[in-house]
Each structure stands twice: as structure tokens, then as C-alpha cells.
C-alpha positions as CSV (number, residue, x, y, z in Angstrom):
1,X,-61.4,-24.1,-36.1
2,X,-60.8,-24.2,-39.7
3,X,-60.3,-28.0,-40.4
4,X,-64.1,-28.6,-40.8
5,X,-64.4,-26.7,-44.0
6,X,-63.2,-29.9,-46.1
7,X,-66.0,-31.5,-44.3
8,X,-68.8,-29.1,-45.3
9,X,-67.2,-29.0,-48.7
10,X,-67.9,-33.0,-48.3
11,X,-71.5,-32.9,-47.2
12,X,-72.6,-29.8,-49.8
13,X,-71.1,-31.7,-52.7
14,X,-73.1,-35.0,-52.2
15,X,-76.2,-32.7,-51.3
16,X,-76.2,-30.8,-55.0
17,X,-74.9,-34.0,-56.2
18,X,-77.6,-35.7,-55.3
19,X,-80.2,-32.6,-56.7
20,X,-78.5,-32.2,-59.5
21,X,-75.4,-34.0,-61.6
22,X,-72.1,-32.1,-61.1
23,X,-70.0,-31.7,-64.2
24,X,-66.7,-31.8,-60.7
25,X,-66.5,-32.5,-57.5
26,X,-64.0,-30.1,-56.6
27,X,-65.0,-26.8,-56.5
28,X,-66.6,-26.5,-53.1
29,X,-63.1,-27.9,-51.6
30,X,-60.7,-25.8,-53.7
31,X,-63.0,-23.4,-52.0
32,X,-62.3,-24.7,-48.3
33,X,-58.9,-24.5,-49.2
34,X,-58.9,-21.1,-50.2
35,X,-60.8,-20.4,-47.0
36,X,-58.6,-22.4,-44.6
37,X,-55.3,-20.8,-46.3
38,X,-56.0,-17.0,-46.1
39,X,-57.6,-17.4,-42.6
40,X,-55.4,-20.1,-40.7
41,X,-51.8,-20.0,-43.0
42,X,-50.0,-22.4,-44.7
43,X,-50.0,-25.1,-42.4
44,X,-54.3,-25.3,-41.9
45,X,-54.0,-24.7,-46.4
46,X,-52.1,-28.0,-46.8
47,X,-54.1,-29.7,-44.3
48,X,-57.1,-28.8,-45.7
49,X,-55.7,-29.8,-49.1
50,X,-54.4,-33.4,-47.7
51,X,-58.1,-34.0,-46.2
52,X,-59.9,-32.9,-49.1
53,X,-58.1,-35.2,-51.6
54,X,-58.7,-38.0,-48.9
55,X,-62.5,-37.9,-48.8
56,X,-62.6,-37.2,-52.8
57,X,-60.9,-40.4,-53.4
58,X,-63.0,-42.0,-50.4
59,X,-66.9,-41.0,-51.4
60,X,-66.5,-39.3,-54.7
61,X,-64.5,-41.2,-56.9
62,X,-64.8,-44.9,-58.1
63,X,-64.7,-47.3,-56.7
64,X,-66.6,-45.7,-54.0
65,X,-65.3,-45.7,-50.0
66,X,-62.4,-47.1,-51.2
67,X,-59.0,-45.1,-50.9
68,X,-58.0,-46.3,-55.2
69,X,-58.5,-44.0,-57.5
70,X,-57.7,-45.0,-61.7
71,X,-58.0,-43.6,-64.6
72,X,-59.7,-40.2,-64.9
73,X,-60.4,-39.9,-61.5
74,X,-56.9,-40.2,-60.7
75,X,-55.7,-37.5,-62.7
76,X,-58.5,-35.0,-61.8
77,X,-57.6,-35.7,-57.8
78,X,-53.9,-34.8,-59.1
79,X,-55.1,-31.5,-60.4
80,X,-57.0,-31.0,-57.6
81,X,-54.0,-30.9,-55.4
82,X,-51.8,-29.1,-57.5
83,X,-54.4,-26.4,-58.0
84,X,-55.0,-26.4,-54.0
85,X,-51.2,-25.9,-53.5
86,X,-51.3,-23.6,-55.8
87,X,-53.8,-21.8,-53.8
88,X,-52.3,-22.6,-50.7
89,X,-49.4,-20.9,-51.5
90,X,-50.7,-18.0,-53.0
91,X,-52.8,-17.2,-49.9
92,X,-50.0,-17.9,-47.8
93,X,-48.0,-15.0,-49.8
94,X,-50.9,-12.8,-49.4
95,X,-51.3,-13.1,-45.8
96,X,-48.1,-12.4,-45.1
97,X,-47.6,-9.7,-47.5
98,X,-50.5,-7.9,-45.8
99,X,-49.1,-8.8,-42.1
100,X,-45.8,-6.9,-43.2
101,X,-47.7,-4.3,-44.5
102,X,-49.7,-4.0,-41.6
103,X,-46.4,-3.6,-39.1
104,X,-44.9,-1.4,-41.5
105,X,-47.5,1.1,-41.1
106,X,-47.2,0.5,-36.9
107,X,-43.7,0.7,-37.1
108,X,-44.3,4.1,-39.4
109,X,-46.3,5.1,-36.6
110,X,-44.7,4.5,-33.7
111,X,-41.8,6.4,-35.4
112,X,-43.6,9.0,-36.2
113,X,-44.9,9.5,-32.6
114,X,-41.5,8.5,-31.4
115,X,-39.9,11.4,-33.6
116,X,-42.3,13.8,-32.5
117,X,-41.3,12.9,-28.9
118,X,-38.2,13.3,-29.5
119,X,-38.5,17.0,-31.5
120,X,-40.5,17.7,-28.0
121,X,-38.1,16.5,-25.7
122,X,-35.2,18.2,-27.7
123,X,-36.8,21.4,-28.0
124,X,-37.5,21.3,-23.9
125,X,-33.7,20.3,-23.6
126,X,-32.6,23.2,-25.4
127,X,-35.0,25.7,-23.2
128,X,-33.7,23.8,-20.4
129,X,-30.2,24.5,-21.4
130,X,-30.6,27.8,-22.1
131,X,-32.0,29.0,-19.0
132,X,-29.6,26.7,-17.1
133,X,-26.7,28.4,-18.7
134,X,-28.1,31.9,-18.4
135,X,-29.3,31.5,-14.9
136,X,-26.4,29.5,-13.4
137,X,-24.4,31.6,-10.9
138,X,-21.8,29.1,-9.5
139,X,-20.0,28.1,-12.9
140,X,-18.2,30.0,-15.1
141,X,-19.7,28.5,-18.9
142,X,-18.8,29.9,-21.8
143,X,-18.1,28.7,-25.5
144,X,-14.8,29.4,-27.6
145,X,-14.4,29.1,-31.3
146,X,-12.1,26.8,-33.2
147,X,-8.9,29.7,-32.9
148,X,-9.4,29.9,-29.4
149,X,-11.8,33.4,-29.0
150,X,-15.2,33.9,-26.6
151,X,-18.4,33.3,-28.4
152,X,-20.3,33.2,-25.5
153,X,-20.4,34.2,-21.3
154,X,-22.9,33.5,-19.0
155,X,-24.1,35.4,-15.8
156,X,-21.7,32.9,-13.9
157,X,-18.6,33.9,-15.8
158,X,-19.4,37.6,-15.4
159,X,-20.0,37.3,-11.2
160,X,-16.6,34.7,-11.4
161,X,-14.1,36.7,-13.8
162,X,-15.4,40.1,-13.9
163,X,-16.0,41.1,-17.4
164,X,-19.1,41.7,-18.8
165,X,-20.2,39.8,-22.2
166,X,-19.8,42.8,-24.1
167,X,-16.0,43.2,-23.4
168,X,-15.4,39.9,-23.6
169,X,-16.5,38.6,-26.7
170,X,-13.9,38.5,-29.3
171,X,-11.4,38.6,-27.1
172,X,-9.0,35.6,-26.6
173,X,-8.7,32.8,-24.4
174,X,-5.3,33.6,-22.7
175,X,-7.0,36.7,-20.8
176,X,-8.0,34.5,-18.1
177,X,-4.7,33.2,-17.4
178,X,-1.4,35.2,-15.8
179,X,1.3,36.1,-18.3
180,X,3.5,33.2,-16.4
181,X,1.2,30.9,-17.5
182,X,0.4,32.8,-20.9
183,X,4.4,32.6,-21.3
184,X,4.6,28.7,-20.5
185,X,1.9,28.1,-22.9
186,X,-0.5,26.6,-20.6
187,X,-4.2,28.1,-22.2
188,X,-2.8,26.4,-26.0
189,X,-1.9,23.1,-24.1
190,X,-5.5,23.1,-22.2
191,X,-7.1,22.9,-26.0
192,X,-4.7,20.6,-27.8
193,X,-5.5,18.2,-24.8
194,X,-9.0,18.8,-25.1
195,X,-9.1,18.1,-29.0
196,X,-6.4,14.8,-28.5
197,X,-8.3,13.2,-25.7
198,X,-12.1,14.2,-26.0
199,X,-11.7,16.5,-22.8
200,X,-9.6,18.4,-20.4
201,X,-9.8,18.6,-16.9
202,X,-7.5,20.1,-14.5
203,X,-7.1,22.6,-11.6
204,X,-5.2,26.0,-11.9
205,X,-5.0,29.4,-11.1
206,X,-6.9,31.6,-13.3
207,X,-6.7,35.6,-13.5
208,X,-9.8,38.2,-12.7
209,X,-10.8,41.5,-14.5
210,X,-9.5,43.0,-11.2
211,X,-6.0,41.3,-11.5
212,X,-6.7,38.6,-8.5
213,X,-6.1,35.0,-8.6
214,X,-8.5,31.9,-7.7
215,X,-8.5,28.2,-8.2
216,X,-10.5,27.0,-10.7
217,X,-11.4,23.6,-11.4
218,X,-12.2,23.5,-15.3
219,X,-13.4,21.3,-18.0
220,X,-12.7,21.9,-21.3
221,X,-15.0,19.9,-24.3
222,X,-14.3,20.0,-28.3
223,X,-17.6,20.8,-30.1
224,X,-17.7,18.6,-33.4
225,X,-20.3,18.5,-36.0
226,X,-21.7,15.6,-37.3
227,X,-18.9,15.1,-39.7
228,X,-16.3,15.4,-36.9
229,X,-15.0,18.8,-37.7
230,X,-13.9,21.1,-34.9
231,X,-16.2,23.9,-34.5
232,X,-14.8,25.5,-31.3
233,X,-15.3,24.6,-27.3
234,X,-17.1,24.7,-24.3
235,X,-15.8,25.4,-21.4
236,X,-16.6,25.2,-17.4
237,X,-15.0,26.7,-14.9
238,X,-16.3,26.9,-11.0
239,X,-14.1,28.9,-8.0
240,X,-12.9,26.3,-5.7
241,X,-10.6,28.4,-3.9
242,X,-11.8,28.0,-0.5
243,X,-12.3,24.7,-0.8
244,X,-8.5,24.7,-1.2
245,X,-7.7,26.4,1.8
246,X,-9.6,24.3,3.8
247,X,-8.0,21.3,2.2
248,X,-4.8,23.2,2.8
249,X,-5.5,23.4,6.2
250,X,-6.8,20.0,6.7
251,X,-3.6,19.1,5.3
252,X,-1.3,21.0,7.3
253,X,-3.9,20.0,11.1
254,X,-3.2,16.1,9.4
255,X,0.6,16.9,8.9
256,X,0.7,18.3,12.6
257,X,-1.6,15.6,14.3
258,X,0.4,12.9,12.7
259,X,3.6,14.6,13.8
260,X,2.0,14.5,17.3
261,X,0.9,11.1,17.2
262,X,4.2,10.1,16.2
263,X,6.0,11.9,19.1
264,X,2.7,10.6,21.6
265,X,4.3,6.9,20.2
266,X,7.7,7.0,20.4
267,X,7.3,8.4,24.0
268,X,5.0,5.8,24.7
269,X,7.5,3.2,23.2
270,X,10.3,4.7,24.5
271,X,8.4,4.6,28.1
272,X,6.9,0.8,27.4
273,X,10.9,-0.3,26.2
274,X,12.2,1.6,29.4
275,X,9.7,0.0,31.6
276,X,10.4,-3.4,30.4
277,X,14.1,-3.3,30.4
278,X,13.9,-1.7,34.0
279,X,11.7,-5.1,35.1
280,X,14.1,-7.2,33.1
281,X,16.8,-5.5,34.9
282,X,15.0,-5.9,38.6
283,X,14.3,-9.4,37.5
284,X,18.5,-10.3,36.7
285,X,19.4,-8.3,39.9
286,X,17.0,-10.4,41.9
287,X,18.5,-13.0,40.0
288,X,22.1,-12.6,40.2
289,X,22.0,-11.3,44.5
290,X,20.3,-14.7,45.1
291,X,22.9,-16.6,43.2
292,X,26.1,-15.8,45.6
293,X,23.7,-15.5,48.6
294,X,22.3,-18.9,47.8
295,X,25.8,-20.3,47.4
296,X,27.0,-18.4,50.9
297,X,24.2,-19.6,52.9
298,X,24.6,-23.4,52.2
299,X,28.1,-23.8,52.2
300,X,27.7,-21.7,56.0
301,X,25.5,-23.9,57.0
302,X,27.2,-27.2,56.1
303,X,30.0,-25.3,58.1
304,X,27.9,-25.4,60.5
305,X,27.5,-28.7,61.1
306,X,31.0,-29.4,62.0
307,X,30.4,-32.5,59.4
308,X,33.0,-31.2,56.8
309,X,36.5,-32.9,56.8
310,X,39.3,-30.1,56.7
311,X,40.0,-29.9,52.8
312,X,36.0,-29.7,52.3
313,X,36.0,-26.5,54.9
314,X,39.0,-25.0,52.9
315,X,36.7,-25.4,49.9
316,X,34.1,-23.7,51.5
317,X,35.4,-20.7,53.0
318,X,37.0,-20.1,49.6
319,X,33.4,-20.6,47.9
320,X,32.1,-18.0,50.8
321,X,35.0,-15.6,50.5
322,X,34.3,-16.1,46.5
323,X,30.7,-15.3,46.5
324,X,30.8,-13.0,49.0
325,X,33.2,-10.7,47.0
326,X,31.5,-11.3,43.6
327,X,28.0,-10.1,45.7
328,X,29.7,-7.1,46.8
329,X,31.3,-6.5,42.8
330,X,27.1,-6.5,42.3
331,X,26.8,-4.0,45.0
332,X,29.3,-1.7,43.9
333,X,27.8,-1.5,40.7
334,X,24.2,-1.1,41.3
335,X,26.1,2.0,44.0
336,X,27.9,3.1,41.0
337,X,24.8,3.2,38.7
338,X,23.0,4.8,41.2
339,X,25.5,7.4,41.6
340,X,25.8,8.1,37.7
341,X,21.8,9.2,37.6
342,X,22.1,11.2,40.4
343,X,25.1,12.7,38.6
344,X,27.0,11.9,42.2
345,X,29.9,10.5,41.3
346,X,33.2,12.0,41.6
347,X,37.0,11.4,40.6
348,X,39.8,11.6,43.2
349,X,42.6,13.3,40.4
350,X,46.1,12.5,40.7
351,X,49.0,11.2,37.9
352,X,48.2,8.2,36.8
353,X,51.1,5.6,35.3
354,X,48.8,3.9,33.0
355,X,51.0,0.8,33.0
356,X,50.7,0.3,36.3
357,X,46.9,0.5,36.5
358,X,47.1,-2.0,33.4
359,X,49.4,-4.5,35.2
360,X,47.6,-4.4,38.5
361,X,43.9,-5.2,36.5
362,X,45.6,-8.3,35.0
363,X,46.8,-9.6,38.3
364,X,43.4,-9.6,39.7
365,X,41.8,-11.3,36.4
366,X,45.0,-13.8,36.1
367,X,43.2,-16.4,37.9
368,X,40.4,-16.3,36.1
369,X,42.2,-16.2,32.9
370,X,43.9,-19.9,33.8
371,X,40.7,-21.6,34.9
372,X,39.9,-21.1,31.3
373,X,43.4,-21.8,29.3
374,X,43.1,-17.9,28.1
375,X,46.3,-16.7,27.5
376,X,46.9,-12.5,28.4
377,X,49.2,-10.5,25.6
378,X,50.2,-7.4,26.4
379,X,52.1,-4.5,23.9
380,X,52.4,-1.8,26.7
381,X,54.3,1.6,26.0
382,X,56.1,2.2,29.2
383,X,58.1,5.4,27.5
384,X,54.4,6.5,28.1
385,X,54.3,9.6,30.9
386,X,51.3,9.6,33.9
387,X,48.3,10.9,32.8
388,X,46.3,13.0,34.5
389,X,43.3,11.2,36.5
390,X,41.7,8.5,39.0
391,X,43.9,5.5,39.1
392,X,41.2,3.3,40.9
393,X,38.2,4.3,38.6
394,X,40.7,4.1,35.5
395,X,41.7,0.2,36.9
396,X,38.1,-0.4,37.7
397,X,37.5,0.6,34.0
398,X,40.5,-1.8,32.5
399,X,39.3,-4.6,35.0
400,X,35.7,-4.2,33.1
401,X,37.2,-4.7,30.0
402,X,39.5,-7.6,30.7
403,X,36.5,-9.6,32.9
404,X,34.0,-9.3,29.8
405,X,36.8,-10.6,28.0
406,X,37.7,-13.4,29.4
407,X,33.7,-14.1,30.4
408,X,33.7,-14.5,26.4
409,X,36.2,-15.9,25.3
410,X,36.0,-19.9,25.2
411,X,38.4,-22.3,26.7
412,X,42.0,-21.8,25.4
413,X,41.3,-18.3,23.6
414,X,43.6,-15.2,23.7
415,X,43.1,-11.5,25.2
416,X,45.0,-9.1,23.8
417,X,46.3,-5.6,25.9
418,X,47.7,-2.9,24.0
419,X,48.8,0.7,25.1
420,X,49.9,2.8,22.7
421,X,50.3,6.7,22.2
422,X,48.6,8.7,19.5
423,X,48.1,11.6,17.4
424,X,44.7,13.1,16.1
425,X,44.1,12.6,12.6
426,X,43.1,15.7,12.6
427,X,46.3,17.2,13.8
428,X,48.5,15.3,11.1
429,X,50.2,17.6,9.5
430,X,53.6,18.2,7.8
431,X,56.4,19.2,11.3
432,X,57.8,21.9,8.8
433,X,54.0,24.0,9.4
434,X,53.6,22.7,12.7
435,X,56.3,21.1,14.6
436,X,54.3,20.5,17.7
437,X,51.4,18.5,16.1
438,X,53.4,15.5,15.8
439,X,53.0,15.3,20.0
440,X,50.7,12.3,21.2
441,X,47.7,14.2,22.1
442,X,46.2,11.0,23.8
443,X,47.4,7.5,24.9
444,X,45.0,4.4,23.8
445,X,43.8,1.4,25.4
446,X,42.7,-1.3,23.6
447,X,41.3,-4.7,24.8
448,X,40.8,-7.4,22.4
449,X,39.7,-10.7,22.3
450,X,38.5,-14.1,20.4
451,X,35.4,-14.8,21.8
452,X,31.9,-14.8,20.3
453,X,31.8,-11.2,19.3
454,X,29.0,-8.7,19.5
455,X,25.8,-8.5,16.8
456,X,25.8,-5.7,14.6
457,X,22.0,-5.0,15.8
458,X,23.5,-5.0,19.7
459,X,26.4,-3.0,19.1
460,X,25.0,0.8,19.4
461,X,23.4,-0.3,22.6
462,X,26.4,-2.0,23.8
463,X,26.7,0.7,26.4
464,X,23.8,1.4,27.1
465,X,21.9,0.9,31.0
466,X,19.4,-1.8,31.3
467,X,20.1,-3.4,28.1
468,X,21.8,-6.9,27.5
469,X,22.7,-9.3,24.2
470,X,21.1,-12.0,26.4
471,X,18.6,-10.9,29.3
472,X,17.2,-13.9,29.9
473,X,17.4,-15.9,33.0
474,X,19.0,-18.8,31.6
475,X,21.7,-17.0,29.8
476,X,24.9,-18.7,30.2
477,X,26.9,-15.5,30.8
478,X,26.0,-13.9,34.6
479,X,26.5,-10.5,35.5
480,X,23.9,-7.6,35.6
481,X,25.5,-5.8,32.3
482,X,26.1,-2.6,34.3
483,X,29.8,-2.6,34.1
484,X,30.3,-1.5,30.2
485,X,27.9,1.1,31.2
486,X,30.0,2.1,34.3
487,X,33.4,2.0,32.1
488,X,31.8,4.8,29.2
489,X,30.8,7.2,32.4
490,X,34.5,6.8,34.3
491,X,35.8,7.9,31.0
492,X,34.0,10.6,29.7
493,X,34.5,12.3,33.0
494,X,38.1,12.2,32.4
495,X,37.2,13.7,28.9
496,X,37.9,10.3,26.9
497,X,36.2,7.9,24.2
498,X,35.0,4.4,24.8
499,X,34.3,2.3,21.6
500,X,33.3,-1.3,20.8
501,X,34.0,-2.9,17.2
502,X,32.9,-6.4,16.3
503,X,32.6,-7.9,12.8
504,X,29.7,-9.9,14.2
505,X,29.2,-13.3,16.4
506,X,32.1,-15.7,16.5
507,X,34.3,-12.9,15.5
508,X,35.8,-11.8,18.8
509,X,35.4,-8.2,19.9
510,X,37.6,-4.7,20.1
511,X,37.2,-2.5,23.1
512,X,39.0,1.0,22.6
513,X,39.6,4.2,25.0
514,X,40.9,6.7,24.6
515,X,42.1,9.3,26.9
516,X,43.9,12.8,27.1
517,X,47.4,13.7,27.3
């Protein structure tokens, strides 16, 4: 918009030059490049100044429409341009001196206005404040000075605490607290927290006009002036004691509900582990019935047939005879179990020579003891007297024993058979105080062997019903795991121990009873 000032510069200076000789040429552009610098900036000054000196040295100096200039005309065009610059630049100050004056007196303004928002919204803060403070209820607010003394109490304070603000100005802080907490130095910790970290905020029991106690949650804030020096604090406080009881109480319902929840579980998992031992149980029964019955019915049947040669019919009535026994072993246990819930079973009591009961259970298990290489050790006391019990359940409990054994013990192994008298530990002491504590008070049984040992996770549930190392159908051990059960049962009905010790698999295992003199 401004670049065609050095044109009508150019068109006004060959009109008066042709009405009348000029003494210069230049005035009328120094003037568009005083006009093109104080309206458009520096850029549109130097442009103007660059054009100008262009069309001088084109139409107004000699040789004419020609872009040389010499002699005077050269140096002229130089001043020209230095004067133009000069102008330029001088303009260019100007402008921008009166811009910044311009947005100084804006920014003045909009400070000023500014301020006086601010002075408005400050004093509607403080009328805000006040009548916040004086009209609120619900919170306890007052203000302490530096030592720790009431400078101020609202309307809250006096429905929460009690006193009035007449009474309670003045006073110190500690009346609010109990004399335990006075004594512990609780209300000079609150400040020195408050002044160390920039607040304090805690829950605690506070103390009424009237003596009572409430939870309070407070907050305690240092007041500073502006060169950081304490000038006292304010402090709110708002009764949350019912909202502690209920929280209380919530507590102690989610204490009790979890409890129950817990119980509800275990039952349930004690029910689920009962009900899938009993169907693992059913499922090994089934199991181990149709394994002697399936042996039975097809060596019977080959029987039969008359097609077996004498030596093969031998074999099979032995295989019969075999099975048929170990089936009714199975049924004499399941009996036995059955009895033991129904708290049916009985002893038949008579003495009992324990050596003889031992002796007789390792002629029945002899055989089975050879098929495998396993040799039998015995250490038996025979100074040992008969005992008072049931010789066939007492057998049927060393036969248990000696069985397991030998069912896990590998190929050329060892059992070992020990009967032995004892004396209470707990009865050991001197025969000068007490000669007849050094009389066996029990004789011991213990069955030990070298097979592959008991887990140390399996062992508490070792006699347990329903519950086997291995209760899977392809376990290599048979048997329906009722007999250790059995065995713990036969002796605490004649009032003795049963225990099992392993030091873990491939350690062999130690079967102990114990029974009373």
C-alpha cells in the first residue's frame, strides 16, 4: 500500500521540474521515505529508499534512463541514501517507541482493572470467610497464637466443646485434651508437627466442657506472614464419633462374616475332600473286588472245561483258593470299617502272650516274605508276661503291619520285629524316691522296614479312612488302605498308641505300638 509513494515522488518531481528548475531532486522522495517508514516500518523505509535511488539515477540524473550515475550526481544520490536511512531509522525508532508506549499504558490498565478485581474479590473472600466461620455449625474452627493460647472460637466450637468464647479465650490449648494426653505431651507434639511439616492431621480423642470424650478428626495449619514468621494457628476440628462406631461395627460384622465364611469353606472343603475320597474309595473297592473275582471266575471256568492237564489244575485251585481268601481279607475289612463307624466293634479280653501273637503273624506272612527274598528279624522279649487283651484283633493288627511291610519293601529287603518293654519317660525317676517307677509300664511293638518310605506331607494322614499315598487305579501297590486304619482303632481300644515315622521316600518306614502293662 505504501510502495507507490516513490512513484508519486517520481511523477511530482518531473511535473515542477518541468514548471519550474529545481535547485534537487530529492526532497519529494526523502519525503516518501519519511512517509513509507513511520506508516509501514523499517522494511517498507528501506524499500522505499532502494526504489527511490533507482528511478533518481534512471530519469533524473545524467545520462538520462540509464542506471550510471558520475560525478556530482553520484555523490548527491549517496547522500540521498544516507539521509533516507537516516530517516528510516529514526522513524523506525519512533514507531516502535510509541507502540511500547501504547501497550504500556494497556498493560497499566489492564492491571489496574485487574487489581481492582482482585481488591473486590478479596474483600468478598473475606465476607465469605467470615460468615462461613461464624455460621458453620459442624466444625469446630478456631485460631491459636504463636505460644499455643485461643484467639478465636466460632459457633461450631461452642455447640462441639462446650465453652463459650468468653471463657475460652486466653486460655490454653491443652484444655481440650485429657490429662493422659496432656501428660504424654500430645497438644505440644500436634504444633511442632504442624510448624515442621506445613500441617497436622490426625484423629484423637478430645475432652468437652462437660468432661466427655469424642473423636475428632483435626487439622492443624501454621499462620506465617509474608516474611515467614510464625504468627500462631488455625485449627479444625469436626466430631466423627459416630462415624467411628459405625466403622467399629462394620468392622467387627466384617470380622464375624469372614469368620463365617471361613467356617462356611472349610465345611464345604472338608465335605467336597470327604466326598471325593469316599468316590475314590468306592472306585478302588470296585476295583480291587473285581480283581480276585476276575481271577476266580476264569481259572473256574478253564476248570471247567476239563482241558487242564493235572499240574495246570493244581495251579488253579491254588490261584482260586488264593484269590478267594485275599477277597474275603477285602471283606473283612470293609466289615471291620463298617463296624468302627457304627462304633460296633468289640474285643473278646483274655491274656495275651504277645510272642505268640507275633510268631503266629510271621508264619502266615512267611510265604510272602520269600517270594520276594525279604528276610524277617526278630528281637522278641520272651521274659515279657501276657498282657491283658484280644489275641486275634492284636494278631490281625501285627499281621497289618508285617503285610504293608513286606508289600513295600523291594526284592531282597529286610523287616525288622522288635518287642521290647518300657518305662514312661515321664515315670523316670531316681528308685531311691520311687522304687516302683522303674516297672515297664507298657511293652512296645515295633515293625520296621527298608522299603520306599512314607512322604512327610502323607504321613499325618497315614491313618486316616479313605485316604491313600497312591489312589490311583494304576498304582502298583493293591489293597483298599483300610488296614492301617483298622490297626489305630484295635489299639486304642485296648488303650494303646499307634505311630508311623519315616525320614521320607526311599527311606524305609517305622511302625510303633504301644500297649499297657
Amino acid at each position: 500500500m505504501l510502495a507507490p509513494t516513490y512513484l508519486l515522488a517520481l511523477l511530482l518531481t518531473l511535473l515542477l521540474w518541468q514548471l519550474h528548475r529545481l535547485n534537487s531532486i530529492y526532497p519529494l522522495f526523502l519525503a516518501a521515505v519519511m512517509v513509507s517508514s513511520w506508516y509501514g516500518g523499517l522494511n517498507p523505509g528501506l524499500l522505499a529508499t532502494f526504489f527511490s535511488a533507482i528511478v533518481c539515477a534512471y530519469f533524473l540524473l545524467l545520462p538520462f534512463y540509464s542506471l550510471s550515475v558520475a560525478g556530482f550526481g553520484a555523490l548527491g544520490l549517496l547522500q540521498f541514501v544516507l539521509v533516507a536511512l537516516l530517516i528510516t531509522l529514526l522513524n523506525t525508532a519512533l514507531r516502535q517507541a510509541r507502540s511500547q508506549a501504547q501497550m504500556n499504558a494497556r498493560v497499566a490498565q489492564q492491571n489496574y482493572e485487574s487489581l481492582l478485581k482482585i481488591q473486590d474479590s478479596l474483600r468478598q473472600s473475606e465476607e465469605r470467610y467470615r460468615l462461613l466461620i461464624e455460621g458453620v455449625t459442624n466444625y469446630a474452627i478456631f485460631m491459636l497464637d504463636p505460644n499455643g493460647n485461643f484467639t478465636s472460637w466460632n459457633i461450631g466450637a461452642e455447640s462441639i466443646l462446650g465453652y463459650q468464647e468468653a471463657e475460652i479465650i486466653g486460655q490454653p490449648f491443652e484444655r481440650i485434651f485429657s490429662p493422659e494426653a496432656i501428660e504424654r505431651g500430645q497438644p505440644q507434639q500436634a504444633l511442632s508437627k504442624a510448624v515442621t511439616e506445613g500441617f497436622s492431621k490426625e484423629n484423637r480423642w478430645h475432652l468437652r466442657k462437660d468432661g466427655t470424650f469424642f473423636w475428632a478428626h483435626c487439622v492443624i495449619t501454621p499462620l506465617r506472614d509474608e516474611n515467614g514468621n510464625l504468627r500462631g494457628f488455625s485449627k479444625i476440628m469436626q466430631d466423627i464419633t459416630e462415624r467411628k462406631q459405625a466403622e467399629e461395627e462394620k468392622e467387627q460384622l466384617l470380622l464375624r462374616e469372614q469368620a463365617a465364611r471361613a467356617v462356611s469353606e472349610a465345611a464345604q472343603s472338608a465335605a467336597e475332600a470327604a466326598n471325593r475320597s469316599k468316590d475314590e474309595f468306592l472306585a478302588i473297592v470296585s476295583h480291587e473286588l473285581r480283581t480276585p473275582m476276575t481271577a476266580i471266575i476264569g481259572w473256574a471256568g478253564m476248570l471247567q472245561t476239563g482241558a487242564l492237564d493235572e499240574a495246570k489244575a493244581t495251579l488253579a485251585l491254588e490261584t482260586i483258593e488264593r484269590n478267594a481268601n485275599l477277597q474275603m481279607q477285602l471283606i473283612e475289612d470293609l466289615l471291620d470299617i463298617s463296624r468302627i463307624v457304627r462304633g460296633e466293634i468289640s474285643l473278646s479280653i483274655d491274656l495275651v502272650d504277645l510272642v505268640e501273637v507275633i510268631t503266629s503273624a510271621i508264619e502266615v506272612v512267611q510265604s510272602l516274605a520269600d517270594a520276594k527274598d525279604i528276610q524277617i528279624e526278630t528281637i522278641l522279649d520272651t521274659s515279657i508276661e501276657k498282657i491283658s487283651g484280644d489275641s486275634d484283633r492284636l494278631q490281625q493288627v501285627v499281621l497289618n503291619l508285617l503285610t504293608n511291610a513286606i508289600k513295600f519293601t523291594p526284592n531282597g529287603g529286610r523287616v525288622k520285629v522288635r518287642l521290647s518293654k518300657e518305662i514312661d519317660a515321664i515315670n523316670r525317676v531316681s528308685k531311691e524316691e520311687f522304687s516302683q517307677c522303674s516297672i515297664p509300664n507298657y511293652v512296645q511293638i515295633t515293625v520296621s522296614d527298608t522299603g520306599k518310605g512314607i512322604s512327610a506331607d502323607f504321613l499325618p494322614h497315614v491313618f486316616e479312612r479313605f485316604c491313600q499315598a497312591d489312589s490311583s487305579h494304576t498304582r502298583s501297590d493293591k489293597g483298599l488302605g483300610l488296614g492301617l486304619a483298622i490297626a489305630r482303632h484295635i489299639i486304642e481300644l485296648h488303650s494303646g498308641t499307634i505311630q508311623a515315622q519315616s525320614q521320607g521316600i526311599g527311606e524305609g518306614a517305622t511302625f510303633t505300638v504301644k500297649l499297657p502293662v
